[in-house]
N, C-alpha and C positions, 0 to 999 in steps of 0.2 A: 738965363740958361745955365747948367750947370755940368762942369767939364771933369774929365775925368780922363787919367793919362797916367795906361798902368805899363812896365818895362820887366819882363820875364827873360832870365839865360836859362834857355834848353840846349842840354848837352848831344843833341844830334842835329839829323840836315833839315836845311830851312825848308824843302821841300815837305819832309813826312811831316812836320809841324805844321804847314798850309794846309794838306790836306784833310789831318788830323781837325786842326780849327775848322774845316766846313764839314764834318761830319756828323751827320745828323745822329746815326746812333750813339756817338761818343759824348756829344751834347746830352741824350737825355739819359748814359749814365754818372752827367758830371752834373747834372740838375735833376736828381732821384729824388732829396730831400724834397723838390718842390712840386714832388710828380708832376714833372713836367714832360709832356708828351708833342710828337710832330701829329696833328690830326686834320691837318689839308695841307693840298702844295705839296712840295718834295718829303717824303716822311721816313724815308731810311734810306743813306750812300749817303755821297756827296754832293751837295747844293755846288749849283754852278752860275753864273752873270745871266740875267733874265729870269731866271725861277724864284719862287717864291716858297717859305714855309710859313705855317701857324702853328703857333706854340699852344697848348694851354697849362696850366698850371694855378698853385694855389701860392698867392702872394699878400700878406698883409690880410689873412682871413680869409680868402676869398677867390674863388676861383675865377681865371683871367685869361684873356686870349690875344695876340699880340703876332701880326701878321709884320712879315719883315720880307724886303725886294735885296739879293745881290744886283746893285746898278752898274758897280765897278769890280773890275777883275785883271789883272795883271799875275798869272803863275809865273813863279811862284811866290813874288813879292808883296804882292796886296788884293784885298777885297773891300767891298763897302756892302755893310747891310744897312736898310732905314726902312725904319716902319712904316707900312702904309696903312696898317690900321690895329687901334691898339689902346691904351688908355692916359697915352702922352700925347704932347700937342705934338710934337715933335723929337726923332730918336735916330742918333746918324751912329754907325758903330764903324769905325774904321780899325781894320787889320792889319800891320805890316809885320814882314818878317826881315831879316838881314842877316845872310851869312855869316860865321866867324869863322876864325882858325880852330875853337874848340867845340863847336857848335851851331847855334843860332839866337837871335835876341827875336823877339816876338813883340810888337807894339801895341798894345789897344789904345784907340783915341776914340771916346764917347763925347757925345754933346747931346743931352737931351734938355728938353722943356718940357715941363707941368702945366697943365690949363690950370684955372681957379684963380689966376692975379696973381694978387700978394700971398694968401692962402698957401698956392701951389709953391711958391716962396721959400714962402716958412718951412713947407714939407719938406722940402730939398736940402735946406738950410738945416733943420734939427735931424732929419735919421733918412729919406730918402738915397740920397747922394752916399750914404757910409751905408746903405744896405746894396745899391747897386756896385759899389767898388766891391765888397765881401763877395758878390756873387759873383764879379768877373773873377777876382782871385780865384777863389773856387774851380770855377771854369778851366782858367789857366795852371791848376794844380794837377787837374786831372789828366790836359794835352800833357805836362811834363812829365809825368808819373808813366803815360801809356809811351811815348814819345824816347824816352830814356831806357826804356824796357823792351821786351820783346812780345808786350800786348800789344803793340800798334799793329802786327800781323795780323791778328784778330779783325780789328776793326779796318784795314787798308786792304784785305787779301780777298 
């Protein structure tokens, strides 16, 4: 299984960055490069505990769909998404945020699994694992960018 544990400082409330992280529009303009689109389930505002989205997108060639359950939810501290259907054996994506004095720290904790054994292994081992961190970066450059700014009215209002 192959873990991933990324720590971001955004300079504003831990709140507008929670909400910011479950927003579907802000998501597919921080995953454009991948045209990556909501195209069932919740597909513009805010995903909330119980609802579901499906991604599609063009990943490694190929176009791909990737169905994700918020199970867990505590505002404005944390979320859990995992896949419940998708092209991994398994994909837990945990959320946290944590207030500071000048801001907020924002947490991602990924664990995913590759089917294919060793194979799926290997994948993870040589470029998987460093294309999935590149794309939360990403992800998380665009909450801070909009979050630090006064585009977050845009997307929160």
């Amino acid at each position: 299984m192959a873990h991933i544990h990324l720590t971001t400082f955004i300079a504003a409330p831990a709140k507008r960055v929670f909400d910011l992280s479950r927003s579907i529009t802000l998501h597919k303009k921080s995953m454009a490069h991948t045209n990556e689109t909501a195209v069932a389930g919740i597909t513009s505002g805010l995903i909330n505990k119980g609802e579901t989205v499906t991604w599609q997108g063009k990943h490694f060639f190929k176009t791909r769909q990737f169905t994700s359950a918020i199970t867990e939810m505590q505002s404005p501290l944390m979320f859990t998404d995992e896949m419940t259907r998708g092209d991994f054996k398994s994909y837990v994506h945990e959320h946290h945020f944590k207030q500071v004095a000048n801001g907020s720290i924002m947490i991602d904790i990924v664990d995913f699994e590759t089917p294919y054994g060793a194979l799926g292994k290997a994948a993870n081992s040589l470029f998987l694992k460093k294309y999935m961190e590149k794309l939360l970066t990403k992800r998380n450059q665009v909450i801070k960018e909009y979050a630090e700014s006064e585009k977050w009215k845009a997307i929160l209002n």
